[in-house]
C-alpha positions in Angstrom: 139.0 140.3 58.3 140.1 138.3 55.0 140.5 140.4 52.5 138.2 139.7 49.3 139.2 136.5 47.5 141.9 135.1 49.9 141.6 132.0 50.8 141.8 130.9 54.7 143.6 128.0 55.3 142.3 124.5 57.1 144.4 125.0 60.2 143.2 128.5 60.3 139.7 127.6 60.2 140.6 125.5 63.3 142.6 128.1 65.4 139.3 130.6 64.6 136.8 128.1 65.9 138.9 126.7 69.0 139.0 130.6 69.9 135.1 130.5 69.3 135.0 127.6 72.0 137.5 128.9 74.2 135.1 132.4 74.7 132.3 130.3 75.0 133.1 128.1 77.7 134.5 131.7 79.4 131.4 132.9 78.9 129.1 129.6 80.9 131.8 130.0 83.7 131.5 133.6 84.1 127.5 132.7 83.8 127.8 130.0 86.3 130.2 132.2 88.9 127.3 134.9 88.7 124.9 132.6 89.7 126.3 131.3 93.0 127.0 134.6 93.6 123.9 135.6 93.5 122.2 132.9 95.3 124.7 133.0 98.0 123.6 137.2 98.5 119.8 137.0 97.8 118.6 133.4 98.9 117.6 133.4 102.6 120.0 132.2 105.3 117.9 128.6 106.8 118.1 130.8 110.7 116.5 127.9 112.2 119.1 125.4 111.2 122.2 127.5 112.0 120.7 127.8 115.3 120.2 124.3 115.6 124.0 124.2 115.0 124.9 126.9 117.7 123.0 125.7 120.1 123.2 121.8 119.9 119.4 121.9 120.7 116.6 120.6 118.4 112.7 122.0 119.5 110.2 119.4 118.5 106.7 120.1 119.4 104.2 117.0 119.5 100.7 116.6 121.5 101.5 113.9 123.9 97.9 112.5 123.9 98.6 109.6 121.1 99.6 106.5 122.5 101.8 104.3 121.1 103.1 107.6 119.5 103.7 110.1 122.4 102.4 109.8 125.2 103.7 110.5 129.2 105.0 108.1 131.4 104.7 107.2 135.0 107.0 109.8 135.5 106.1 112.8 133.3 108.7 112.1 130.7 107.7 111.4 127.0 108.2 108.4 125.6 106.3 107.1 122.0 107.3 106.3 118.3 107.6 110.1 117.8 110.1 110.8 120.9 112.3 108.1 119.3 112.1 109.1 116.1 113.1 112.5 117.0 115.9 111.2 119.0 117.2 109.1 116.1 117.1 111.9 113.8 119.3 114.0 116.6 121.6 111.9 117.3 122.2 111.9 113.4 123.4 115.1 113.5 125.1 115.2 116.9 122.7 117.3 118.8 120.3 117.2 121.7 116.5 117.2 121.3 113.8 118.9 123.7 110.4 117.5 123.2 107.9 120.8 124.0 104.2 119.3 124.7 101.7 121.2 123.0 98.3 121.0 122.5 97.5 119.6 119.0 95.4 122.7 118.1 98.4 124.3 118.8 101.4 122.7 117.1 101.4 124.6 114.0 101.1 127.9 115.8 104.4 126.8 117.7 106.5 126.8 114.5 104.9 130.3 113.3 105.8 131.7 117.1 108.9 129.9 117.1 108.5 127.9 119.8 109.5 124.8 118.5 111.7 123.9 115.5 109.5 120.5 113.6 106.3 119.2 115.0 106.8 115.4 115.4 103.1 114.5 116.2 101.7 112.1 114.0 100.7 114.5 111.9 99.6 114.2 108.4 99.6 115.9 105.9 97.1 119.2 104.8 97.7 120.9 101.5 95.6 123.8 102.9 98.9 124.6 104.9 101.3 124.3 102.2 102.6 127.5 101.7 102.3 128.3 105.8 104.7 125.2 106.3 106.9 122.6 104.8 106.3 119.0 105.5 109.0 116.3 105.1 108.3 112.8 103.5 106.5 110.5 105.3 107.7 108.2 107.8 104.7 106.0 108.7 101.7 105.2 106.2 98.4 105.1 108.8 96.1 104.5 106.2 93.0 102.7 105.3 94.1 99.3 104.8 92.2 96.4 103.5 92.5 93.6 105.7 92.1 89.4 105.5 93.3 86.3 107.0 96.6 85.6 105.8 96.6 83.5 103.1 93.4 84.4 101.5 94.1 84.3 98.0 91.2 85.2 96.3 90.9 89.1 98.0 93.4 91.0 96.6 91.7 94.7 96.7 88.4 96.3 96.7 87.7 94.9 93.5 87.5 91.5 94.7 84.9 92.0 97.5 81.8 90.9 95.7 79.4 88.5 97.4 82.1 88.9 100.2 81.2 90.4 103.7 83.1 93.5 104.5 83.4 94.5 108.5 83.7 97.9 109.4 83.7 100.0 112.6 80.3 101.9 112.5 80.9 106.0 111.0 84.3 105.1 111.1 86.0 106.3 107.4 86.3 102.5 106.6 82.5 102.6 107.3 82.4 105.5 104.5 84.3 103.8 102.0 82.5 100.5 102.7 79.2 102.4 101.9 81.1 103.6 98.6 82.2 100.4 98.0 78.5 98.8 98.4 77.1 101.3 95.6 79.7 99.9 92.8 79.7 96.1 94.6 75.8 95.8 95.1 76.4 92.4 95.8 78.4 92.9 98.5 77.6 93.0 102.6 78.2 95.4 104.8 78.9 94.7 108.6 79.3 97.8 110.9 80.4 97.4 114.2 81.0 99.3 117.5 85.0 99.2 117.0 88.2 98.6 114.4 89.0 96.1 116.8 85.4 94.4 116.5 86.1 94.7 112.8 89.2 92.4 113.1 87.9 89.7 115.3 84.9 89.1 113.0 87.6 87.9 110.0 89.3 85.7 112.8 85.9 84.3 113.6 84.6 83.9 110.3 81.9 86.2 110.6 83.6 88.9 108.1 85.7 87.7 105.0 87.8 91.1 105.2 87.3 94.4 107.1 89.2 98.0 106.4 90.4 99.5 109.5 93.6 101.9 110.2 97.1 100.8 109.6 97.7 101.4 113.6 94.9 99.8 114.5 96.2 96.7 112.2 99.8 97.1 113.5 99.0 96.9 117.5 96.1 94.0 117.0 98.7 92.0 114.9 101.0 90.9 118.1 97.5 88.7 119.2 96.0 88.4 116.0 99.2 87.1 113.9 96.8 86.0 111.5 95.7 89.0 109.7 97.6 90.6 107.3 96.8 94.0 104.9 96.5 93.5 101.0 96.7 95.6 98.0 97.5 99.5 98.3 95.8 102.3 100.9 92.4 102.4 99.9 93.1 106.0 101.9 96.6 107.5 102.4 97.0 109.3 105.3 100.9 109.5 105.4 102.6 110.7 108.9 105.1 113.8 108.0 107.2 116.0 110.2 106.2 119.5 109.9 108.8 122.2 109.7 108.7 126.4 109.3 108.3 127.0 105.6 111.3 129.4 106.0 114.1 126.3 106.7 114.4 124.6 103.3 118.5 123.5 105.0 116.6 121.7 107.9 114.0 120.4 105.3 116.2 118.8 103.7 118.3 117.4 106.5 115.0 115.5 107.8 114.4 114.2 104.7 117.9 112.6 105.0 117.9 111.7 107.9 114.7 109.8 107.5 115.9 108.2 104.2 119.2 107.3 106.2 116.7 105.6 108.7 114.7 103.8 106.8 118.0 102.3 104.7 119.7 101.1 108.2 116.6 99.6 109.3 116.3 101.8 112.4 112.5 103.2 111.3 111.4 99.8 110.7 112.9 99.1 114.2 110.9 101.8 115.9 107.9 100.5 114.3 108.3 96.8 115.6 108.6 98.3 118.7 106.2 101.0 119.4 103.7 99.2 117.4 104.0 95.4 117.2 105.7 93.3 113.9 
């Protein structure tokens, strides 16, 4: 300590602080080493993706019931959107895949009994299940789409749809929303018919100036009816995701890369084209 009245010099002043900084940084690092420390002892080891590593073998569970999805060939062997998209995604990371058909009451269940590792069944998403499971980010939007002949200029959403005829397929959810719609849109018709498919042809004939059916609907009538073409955003989301055990936040995030990885190459957009028309 400086004694009472002596003076402390300028370059003294700066040794004293550069000190000051020195034990400070010392002090973050020491902070910093503590921390991986700790994470490295008390977060949980991802079990499910170290298997997957072990082994060379990724479970995926799906329902194969869904066509163009998953569904069984002449032989008894998956084939689908899904099966491909869990191939891709395995091939990524230099393993095998085994596709485990379950029941879709029962796909969820599998990851809980660990059965299977992901569920890879056109799933969406339900935030009642959030903290029971993790789900990735989605790979295929199979929303409620608002649909009209391409080139229609004047429907651009909803919104537009006044003193316009709407076709819907009859207790359908675009038959729901169409009934909202009508309430805000008095002016507006509504046209329910037997099915999305109906719902489509009646824009191509003329009898409909737009419809709102499913995006997979939209995608598999498209290869016949070129013609069509979707507008504006969802008017409902229902996002495809891969669902994985809530306890596997390594594997989480390698299926989210995986899938970003996809969708940058072009491969996902691939998969669609094929499994479900351009």
């Amino acid at each position: 300590m400086d004694s009472p009245g002596q003076s402390v010099t300028g370059d003294e002043w700066g040794r004293r602080i550069g000190r000051r900084w020195q034990w400070i940084v010392f002090v973050l690092l020491l902070m910093a080493a503590a921390a991986m420390i700790w994470r490295s002892v008390h977060e949980p080891e991802d079990r499910v993706w170290s298997r997957i590593q072990r082994s060379g073998i990724w479970r995926v569970g799906m329902d194969p019931s869904f066509p163009p999805f998953e569904t069984l060939d002449a032989t008894g062997a998956p084939v689908g959107f899904d099966v491909d998209l869990a191939r891709a995604i395995a091939a990524g990371w230099g393993v095998e895949v085994t596709i485990e058909g379950i029941g879709f009451d029962g796909l969820l269940p599998s990851l809980w009994a660990n059965k299977a590792d992901a569920v890879i069944s056109a799933l969406p998403t339900d935030p009642r299940l959030s903290r029971d499971v993790s789900y990735s980010i989605p790979y295929f939007e199979a929303g409620l789409l608002l649909v009209v002949v391409r080139g229609e200029t004047d429907i651009n959403g909803p919104d537009d749809l006044g003193q316009r005829r709407l076709a819907v397929e009859w207790g359908s959810e675009g038959d729901v929303q169409g009934r909202v719609l009508r309430r805000r849109l008095t002016d507006m018709l509504l046209l329910p018919l037997p099915l999305p498919e109906d719902a489509l042809a009646a824009i191509v004939s003329g009898e409909a100036d737009a419809a709102l059916v499913d995006a997979v609907t939209l995608r598999q009538s498209a290869a016949g009816q070129s013609g069509l073409v979707a507008v504006g955003d969802p008017v409902v989301s229902v996002p495809y995701v891969i669902a994985l055990p809530v306890d596997a936040p390594r594997l989480l995030q390698e299926v989210n890369d995986a899938l970003v990885r996809l969708r940058k190459s072009g491969d996902l957009q691939r998969l669609e084209a094929t499994w479900l028309g351009q």
